[in-house]
NUDODO-314940 format. One record per residue (C-alpha): residue number from 0; residue in one letter; y, x, z. Coordinates in nm, 3 decimals, m for minus. Example, Ala and Ser with C-alpha at 12.3 -4.5 7.8 and 13.67 -1.06 7.14 Angstrom:
// residues 2
R    nr   rest        c2        c1        c3
R     0      A    m0.450     1.230     0.780
R     1      S    m0.106     1.367     0.714
//
This chain:
// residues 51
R    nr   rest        c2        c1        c3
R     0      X    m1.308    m7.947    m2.825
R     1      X    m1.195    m7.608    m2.697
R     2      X    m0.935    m7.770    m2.488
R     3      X    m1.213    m7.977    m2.329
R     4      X    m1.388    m7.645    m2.307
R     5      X    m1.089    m7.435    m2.169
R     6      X    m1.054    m7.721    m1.901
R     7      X    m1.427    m7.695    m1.782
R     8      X    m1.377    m7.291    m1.734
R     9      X    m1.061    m7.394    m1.522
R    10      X    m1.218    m7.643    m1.325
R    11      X    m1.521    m7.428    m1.278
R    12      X    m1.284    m7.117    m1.154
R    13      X    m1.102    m7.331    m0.945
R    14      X    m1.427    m7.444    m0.743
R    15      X    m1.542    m7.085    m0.713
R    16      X    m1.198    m6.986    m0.573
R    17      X    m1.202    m7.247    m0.313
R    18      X    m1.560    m7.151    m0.234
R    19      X    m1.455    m6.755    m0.200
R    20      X    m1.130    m6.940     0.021
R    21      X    m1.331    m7.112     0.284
R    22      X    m1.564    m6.848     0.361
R    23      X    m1.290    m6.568     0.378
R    24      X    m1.128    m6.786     0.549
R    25      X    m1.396    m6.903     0.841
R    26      X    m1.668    m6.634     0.837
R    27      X    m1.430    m6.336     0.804
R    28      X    m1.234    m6.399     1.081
R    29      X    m1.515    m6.521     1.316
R    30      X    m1.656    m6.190     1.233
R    31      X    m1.348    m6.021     1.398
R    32      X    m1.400    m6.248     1.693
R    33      X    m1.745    m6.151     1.737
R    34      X    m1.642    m5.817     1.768
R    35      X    m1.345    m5.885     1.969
R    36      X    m1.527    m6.133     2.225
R    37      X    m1.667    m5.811     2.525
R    38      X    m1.294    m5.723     2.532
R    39      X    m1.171    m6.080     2.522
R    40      X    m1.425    m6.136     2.825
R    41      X    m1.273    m5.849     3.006
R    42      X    m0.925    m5.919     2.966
R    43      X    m0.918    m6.329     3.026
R    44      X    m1.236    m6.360     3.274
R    45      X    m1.339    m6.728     3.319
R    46      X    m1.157    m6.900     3.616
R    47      X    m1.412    m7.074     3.877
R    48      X    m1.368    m7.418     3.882
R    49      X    m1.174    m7.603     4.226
R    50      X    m1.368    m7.858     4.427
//
């Protein structure tokens, strides 16, 4: 029974690590971008488009 147990904390860890992995993963980074997009803007200015 506790290895049954020990396995459920495991899984259980495991989901909450992903789950801590995808949002440092997506929201931290598009938090840098956020920040980063006036300069971005400045430095690459959209190109008009050719006819």
């Amino acid at each position: 029974m506790a290895l049954l147990f020990d396995a459920y904390i495991t899984l259980v860890s495991l989901v909450f690590l992903g789950i801590l992995g995808i949002i440092s993963g997506v929201a931290v980074p598009a938090l840098f971008m956020a920040a980063a997009a006036p300069w971005l803007d400045w430095l690459l200015p959209i190109r008009p488009k050719r006819r």
